[in-house]
C-alpha positions in Angstrom: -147.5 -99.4 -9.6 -150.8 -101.2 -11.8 -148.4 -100.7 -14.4 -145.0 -103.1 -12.7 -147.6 -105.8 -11.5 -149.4 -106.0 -15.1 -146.1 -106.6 -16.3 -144.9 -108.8 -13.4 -148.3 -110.8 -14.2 -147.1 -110.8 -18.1 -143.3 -111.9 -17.4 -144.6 -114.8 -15.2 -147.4 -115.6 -18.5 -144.8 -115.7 -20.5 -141.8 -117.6 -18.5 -144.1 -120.2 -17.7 -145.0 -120.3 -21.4 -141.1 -120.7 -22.3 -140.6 -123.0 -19.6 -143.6 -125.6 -21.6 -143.6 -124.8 -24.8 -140.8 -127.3 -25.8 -140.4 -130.9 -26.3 -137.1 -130.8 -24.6 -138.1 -134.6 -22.7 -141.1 -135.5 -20.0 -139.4 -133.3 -17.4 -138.0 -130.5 -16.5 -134.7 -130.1 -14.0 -137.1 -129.3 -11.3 -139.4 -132.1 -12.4 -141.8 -129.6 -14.2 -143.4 -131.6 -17.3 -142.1 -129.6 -20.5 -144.3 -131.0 -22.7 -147.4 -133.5 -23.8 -150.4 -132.1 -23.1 -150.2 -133.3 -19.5 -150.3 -132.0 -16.1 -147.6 -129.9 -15.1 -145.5 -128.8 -12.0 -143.7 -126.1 -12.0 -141.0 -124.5 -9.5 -140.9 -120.9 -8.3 -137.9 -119.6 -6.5 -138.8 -116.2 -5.1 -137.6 -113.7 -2.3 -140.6 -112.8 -0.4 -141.7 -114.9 2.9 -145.4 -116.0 3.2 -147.8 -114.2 5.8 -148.1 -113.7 8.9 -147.1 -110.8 9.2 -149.6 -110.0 6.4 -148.8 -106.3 7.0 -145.1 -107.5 5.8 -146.4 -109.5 2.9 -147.7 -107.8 0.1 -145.2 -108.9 -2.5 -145.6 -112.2 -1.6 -149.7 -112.3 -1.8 -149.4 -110.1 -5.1 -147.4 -113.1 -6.7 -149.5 -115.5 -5.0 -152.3 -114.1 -6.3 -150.8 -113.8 -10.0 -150.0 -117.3 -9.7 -153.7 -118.3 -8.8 -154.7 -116.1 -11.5 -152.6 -118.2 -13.8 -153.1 -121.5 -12.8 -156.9 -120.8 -13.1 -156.3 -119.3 -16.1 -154.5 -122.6 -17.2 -155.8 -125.5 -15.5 -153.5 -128.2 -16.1 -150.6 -126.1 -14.9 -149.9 -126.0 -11.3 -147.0 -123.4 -10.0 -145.1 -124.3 -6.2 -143.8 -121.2 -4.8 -140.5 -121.8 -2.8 -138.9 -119.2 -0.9 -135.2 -118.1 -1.7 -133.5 -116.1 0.6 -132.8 -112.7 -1.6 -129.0 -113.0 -0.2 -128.3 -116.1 -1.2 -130.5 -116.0 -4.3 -127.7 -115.4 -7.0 -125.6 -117.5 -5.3 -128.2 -120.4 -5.3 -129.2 -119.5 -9.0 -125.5 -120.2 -10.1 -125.1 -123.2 -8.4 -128.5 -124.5 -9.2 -127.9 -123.5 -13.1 -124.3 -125.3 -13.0 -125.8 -128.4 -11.9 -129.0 -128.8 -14.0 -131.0 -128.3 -10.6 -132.3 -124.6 -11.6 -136.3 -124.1 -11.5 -138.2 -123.7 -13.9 -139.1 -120.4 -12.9 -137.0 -117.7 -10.5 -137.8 -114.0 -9.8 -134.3 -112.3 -9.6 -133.7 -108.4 -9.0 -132.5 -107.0 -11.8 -129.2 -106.2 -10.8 -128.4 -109.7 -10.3 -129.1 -110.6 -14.1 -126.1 -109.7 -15.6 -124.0 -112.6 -13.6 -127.2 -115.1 -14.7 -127.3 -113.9 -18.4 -124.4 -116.0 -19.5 -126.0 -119.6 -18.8 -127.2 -120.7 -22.2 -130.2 -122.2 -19.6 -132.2 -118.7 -19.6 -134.9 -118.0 -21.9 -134.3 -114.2 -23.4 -137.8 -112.5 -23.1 -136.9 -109.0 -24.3 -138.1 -108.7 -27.6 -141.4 -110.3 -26.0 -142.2 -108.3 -23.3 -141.2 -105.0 -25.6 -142.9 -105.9 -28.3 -146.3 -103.6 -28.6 -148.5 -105.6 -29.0 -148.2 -107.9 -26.5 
């Protein structure tokens, strides 16, 4: 379980990292700054509903607290968590990628990434996240 959230914590590291490395304009398609040095907002899509109940909530705090984590971690980036309904997710994600409205970031169950691997939008982290050393 450590294990899944250390890498949870790493794949959200490193999205947000792909999502601000580039020089692609001042914002992103969420209004995320993608590069300059600046402040920057970015947008979360997730599945998992705030507390109360907090006994229903764990997912939710665990990637809030990642997110904390992160931002403290990097002060000039702020991340807004918005909540997705999981059945409409990939439904949304199309949409959202077909009109330049995607987020900058989105946590999708892995059964859903095959329809979402085609858009030319996602970043590829594979050879990242399997590399060794990281």
């Amino acid at each position: 379980m450590r294990r899944t959230w250390l890498a949870a914590a790493s794949v959200l590291a490193l999205l947000v990292g792909a999502c601000t490395g580039g020089g692609g304009g001042p914002t992103g398609p969420t209004g995320g700054q993608t590069g300059g040095g600046g402040e920057i907002h970015l947008v979360m899509w997730m599945g998992y509903t705030p507390p109360p109940p907090v006994e229903d909530s764990s997912e939710y705090l665990s990637i809030e607290r990642m997110v904390k984590e992160f931002e403290a971690a990097h002060p000039n980036i702020t991340i807004e968590l918005q909540y997705v309904n999981s059945d409409n997710a990939l439904q949304k994600a199309t949409v959202a990628l077909q009109g330049n409205k995607q987020p900058d970031i989105s946590y999708q169950y892995g059964t859903k990434m095959p329809q979402l691997a085609t858009s030319p939008k996602l970043v590829d982290l594979t050879d990242l996240v399997s590399d060794p050393a990281y």
